[in-house]
C-alpha positions in Angstrom: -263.1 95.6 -122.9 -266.4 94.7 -121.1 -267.1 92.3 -124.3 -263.8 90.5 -123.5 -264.6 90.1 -119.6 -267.5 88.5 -120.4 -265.6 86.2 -122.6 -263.0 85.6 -120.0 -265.7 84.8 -117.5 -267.7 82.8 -120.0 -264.6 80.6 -120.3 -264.1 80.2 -116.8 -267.6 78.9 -116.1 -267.8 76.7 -118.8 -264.5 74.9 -118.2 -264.6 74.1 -114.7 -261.3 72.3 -114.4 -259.1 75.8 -114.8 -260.3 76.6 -111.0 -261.4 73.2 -109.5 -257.6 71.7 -110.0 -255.7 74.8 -108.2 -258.8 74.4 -105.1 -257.9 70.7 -105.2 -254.5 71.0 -104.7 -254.7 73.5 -102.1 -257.2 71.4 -99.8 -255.2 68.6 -100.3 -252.0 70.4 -99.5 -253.3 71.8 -96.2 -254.9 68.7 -95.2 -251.3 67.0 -95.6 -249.8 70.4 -93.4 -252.2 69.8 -90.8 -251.7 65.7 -90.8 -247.9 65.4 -90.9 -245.6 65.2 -88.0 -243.0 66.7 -86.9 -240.6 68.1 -89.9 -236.4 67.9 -89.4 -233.7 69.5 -91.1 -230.1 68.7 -90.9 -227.8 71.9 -91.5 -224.4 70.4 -91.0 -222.5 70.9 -87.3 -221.5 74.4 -87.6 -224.8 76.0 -88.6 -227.3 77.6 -86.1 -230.7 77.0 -85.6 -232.3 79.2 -88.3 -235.2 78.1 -90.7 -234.2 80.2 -93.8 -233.2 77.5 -95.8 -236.0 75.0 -94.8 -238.2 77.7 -95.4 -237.2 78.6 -98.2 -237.5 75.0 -99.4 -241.0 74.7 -98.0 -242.4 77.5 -100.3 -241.4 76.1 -103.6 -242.4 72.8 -102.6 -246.1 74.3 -101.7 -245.6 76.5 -104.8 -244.7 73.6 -107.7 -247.9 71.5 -107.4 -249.7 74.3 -108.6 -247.9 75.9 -111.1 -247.7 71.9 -112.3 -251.3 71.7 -111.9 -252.0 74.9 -113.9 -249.9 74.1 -116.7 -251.3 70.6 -117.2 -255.2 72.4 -117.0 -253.9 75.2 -119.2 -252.4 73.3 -122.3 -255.7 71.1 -122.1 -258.2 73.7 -122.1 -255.8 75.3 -125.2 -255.8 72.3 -127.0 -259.7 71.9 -126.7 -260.9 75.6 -126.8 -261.5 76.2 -130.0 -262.3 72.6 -131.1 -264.7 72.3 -128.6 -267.0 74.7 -129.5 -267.6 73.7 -133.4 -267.4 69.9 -132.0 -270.3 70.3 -129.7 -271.5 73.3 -132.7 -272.0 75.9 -130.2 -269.6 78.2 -132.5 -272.8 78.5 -134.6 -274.8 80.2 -131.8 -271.7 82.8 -130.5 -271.4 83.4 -134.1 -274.9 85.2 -134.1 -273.8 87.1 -130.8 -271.9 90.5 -131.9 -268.7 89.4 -130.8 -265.7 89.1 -133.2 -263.5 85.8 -133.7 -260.3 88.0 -132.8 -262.1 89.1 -129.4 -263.4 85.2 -129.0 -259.9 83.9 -129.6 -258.0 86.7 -127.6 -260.4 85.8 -124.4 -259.2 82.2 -124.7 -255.5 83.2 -125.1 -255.8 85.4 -122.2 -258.1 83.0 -119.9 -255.0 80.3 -120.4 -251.9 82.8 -120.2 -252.9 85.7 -117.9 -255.9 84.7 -115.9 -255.3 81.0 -114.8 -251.5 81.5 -114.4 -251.3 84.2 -111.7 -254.8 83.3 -110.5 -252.7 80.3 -109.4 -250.1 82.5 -108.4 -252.3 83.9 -105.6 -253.9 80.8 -104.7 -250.4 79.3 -103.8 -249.5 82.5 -102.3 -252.1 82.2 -99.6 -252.0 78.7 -99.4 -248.4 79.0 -98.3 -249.7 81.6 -95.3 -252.1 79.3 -94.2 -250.0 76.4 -94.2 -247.1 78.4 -92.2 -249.7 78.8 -89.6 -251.2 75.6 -89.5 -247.8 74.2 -89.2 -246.4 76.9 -86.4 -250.3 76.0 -84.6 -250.0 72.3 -84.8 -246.2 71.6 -85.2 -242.5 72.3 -85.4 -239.7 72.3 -87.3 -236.3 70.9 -86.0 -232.8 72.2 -87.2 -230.0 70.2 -86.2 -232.3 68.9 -83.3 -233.2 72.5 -82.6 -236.5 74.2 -82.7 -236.1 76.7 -85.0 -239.0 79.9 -86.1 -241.6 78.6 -89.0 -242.0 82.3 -90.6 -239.9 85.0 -92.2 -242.3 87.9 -93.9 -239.2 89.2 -95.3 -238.1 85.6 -97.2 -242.0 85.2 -97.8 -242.1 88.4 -99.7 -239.1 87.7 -101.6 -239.9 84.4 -102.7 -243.1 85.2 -103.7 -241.5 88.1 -105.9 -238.9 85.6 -107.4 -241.6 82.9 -108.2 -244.2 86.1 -109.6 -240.9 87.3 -111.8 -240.2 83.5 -112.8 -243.7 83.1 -113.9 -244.3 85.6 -115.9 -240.8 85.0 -118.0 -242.4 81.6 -118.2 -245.7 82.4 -119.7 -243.3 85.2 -122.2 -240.7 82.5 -123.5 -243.5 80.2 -123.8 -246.1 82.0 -125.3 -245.7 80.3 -129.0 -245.9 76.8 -127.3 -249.7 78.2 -126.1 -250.3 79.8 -130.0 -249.7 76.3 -131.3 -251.9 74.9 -129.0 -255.0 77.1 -130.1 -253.7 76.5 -134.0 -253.9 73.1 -133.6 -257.1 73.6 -131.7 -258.9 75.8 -134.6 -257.2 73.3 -137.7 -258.2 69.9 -136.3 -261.5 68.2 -137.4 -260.8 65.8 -134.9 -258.7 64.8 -132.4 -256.5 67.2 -132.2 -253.9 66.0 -129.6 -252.7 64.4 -132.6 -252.7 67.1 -134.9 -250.4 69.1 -132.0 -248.1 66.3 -131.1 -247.8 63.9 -133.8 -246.2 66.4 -136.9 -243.4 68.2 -134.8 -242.2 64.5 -133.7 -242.5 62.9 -137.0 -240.6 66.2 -138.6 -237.7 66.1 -136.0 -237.6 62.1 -136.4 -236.8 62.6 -140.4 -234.5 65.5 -140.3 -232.5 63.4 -137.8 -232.4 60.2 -139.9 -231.9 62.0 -143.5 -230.1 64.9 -142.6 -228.4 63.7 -139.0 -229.3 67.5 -137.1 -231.3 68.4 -134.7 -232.2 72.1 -135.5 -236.1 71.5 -135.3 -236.4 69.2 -132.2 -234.5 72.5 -130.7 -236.7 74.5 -131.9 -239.1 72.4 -130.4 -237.6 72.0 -127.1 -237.2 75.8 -126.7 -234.7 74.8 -124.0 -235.6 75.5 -119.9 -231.8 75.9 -119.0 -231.7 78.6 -122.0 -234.4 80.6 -120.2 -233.2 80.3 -116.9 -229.7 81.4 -118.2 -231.2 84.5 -119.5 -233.7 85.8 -116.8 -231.7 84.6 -113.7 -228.2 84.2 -115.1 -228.3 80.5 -114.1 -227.0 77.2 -114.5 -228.9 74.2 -114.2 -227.1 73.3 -111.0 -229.0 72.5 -108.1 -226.7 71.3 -105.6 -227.8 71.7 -101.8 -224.5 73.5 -100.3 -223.8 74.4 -96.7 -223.4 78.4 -98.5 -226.4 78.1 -100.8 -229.8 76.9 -99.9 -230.7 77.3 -103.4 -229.6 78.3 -106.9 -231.7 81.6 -107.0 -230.0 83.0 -103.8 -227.8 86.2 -103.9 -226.8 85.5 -100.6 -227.8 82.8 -98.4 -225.6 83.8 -95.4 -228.8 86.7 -95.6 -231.3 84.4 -96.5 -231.7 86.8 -100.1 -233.5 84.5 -102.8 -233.5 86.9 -105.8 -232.3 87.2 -109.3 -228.8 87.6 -109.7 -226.7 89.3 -112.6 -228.7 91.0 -115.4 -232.3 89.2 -115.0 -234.3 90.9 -116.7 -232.2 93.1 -118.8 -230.8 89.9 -120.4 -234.4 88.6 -120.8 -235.6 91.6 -122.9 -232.6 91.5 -125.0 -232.6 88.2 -126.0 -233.3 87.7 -129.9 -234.8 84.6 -129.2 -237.6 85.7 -126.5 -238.7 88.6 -129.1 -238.7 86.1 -132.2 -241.2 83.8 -130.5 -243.7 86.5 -129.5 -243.8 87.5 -133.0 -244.0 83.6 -134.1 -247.0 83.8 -131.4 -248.7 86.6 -132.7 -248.6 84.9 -136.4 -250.0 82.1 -135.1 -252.9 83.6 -132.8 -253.3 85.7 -136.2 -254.2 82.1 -138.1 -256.1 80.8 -135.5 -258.3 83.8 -135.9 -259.1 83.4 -139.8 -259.2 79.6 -139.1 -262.3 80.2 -136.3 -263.4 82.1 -139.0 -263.6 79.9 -142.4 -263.6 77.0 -140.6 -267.2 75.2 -140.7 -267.3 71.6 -139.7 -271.2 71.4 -139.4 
């Protein structure tokens, strides 16, 4: 285990952009809190001055740059992990270190779907506590032309819970989509962006035009709505509703954002989520003996 921390950390410090991205995004975030004016929201006649929904609202919207952020960072540094190293041939120096390829590759594969993820997790977390208090300091927030309260610990808690719970099933249903990524990162001999992007696209273009389906471009696709029907019974309907503030709420008259219906239990007995951890783990298994065999020098 103390092998693999050091193999995380090595990770960390030698690709910069995992970290610098998330900081980015938060300085530039607060820096927009502390410059804007005056925020209103329009609730309809009949509703009192309350700022559940708004705040509600303004935590995902403080919480999506990152998790964007991070996943843009993440499938980059996949892509280029294990490339990288025999590219710039430093694979022929850790390969005199006592350290494994399956402990090299796992400390990638962890670095881009345990660390960076829920290190981001936190870093929006706080950011959204400093911005709340930068905004009740500086400014206020108007419902139906009324000043309304710019903190509920209670909501704040519970979205964070639902975003930490949405993350995670996330980084699970997408797992094989980060495998591939490291695949096509120990295969290519060069650019492989191409090697990644270029054969699924090509495949899915001739099994439409010769055989007129569609089974591998939704294999591909691995569908969002499918996931979200799973781990938060959901439709992809967003509509803004005087009842709901937004889809994941169990009861907006409380101001509940949660799961609804089975969640989890659904997740875990889904087929599909179990075939593509084992589809992951096949693939992680080939990267390894690739790093392995593979000598470009």
């Amino acid at each position: 285990m103390k092998v693999l921390a050091m193999q995380m950390r090595r990770e960390i410090w030698e690709h910069r952009s995992l970290w610098i991205a998330p900081l980015l995004i938060a300085v530039l975030l607060l820096v927009g809190v502390a410059t804007l004016g005056r925020i209103q929201f329009y609730e309809g006649p009949a509703r009192p001055a309350t700022a559940t929904a708004p705040f509600e609202l303004m935590l995902l919207g403080w919480g999506v740059p990152f998790y964007l952020a991070a996943g843009i960072v993440v499938a980059v540094y996949l892509l280029d992990c294990l490339y990288g190293e025999r590219r710039d041939r430093s694979i022929l120096f850790w390969r005199s270190m006592p350290v494994s390829d399956t402990e090299t590759v796992l400390a990638k594969l962890l670095v881009g779907l345990v660390v960076v993820p829920y290190a981001t997790f936190l870093l929006s977390a706080l950011t959204s506590v400093l911005a709340s208090v930068i905004l009740a300091v500086r400014h206020h927030v108007l419902v139906n032309g009324q000043v309304a309260p710019l903190w509920n610990t209670l909501m704040w808690v519970r979205m964070q819970l639902v975003m930490l719970y949405g993350l995670t099933v996330l980084l699970l249903w997408y797992a094989p989509y980060a495998a591939y990524l490291m695949l096509a990162s120990a295969w290519a001999r060069r650019s492989p962006y191409a090697w990644a992007f270029v054969p699924p696209v090509l495949l899915a273009v001739c099994e439409n035009m010769v055989f007129g389906t569609n089974y591998l471009g939704r294999i591909v696709e691995r569908g969002f709505s499918q996931v979200l029907r799973l781990a938060f019974n959901l439709n992809l309907q967003f509509a803004y509703s005087v009842g709901e503030s937004l889809p994941l709420a169990g009861n907006a008259a409380r101001g509940a954002v949660r799961p609804t219906g089975g969640g989890a239990t659904d997740l875990l007995a889904s087929p599909q989520l179990w075939l593509g951890l084992v589809v992951a783990a096949l693939m992680i298994a080939l990267a390894i003996r690739l790093r392995r065999y593979r000598d470009d020098s």
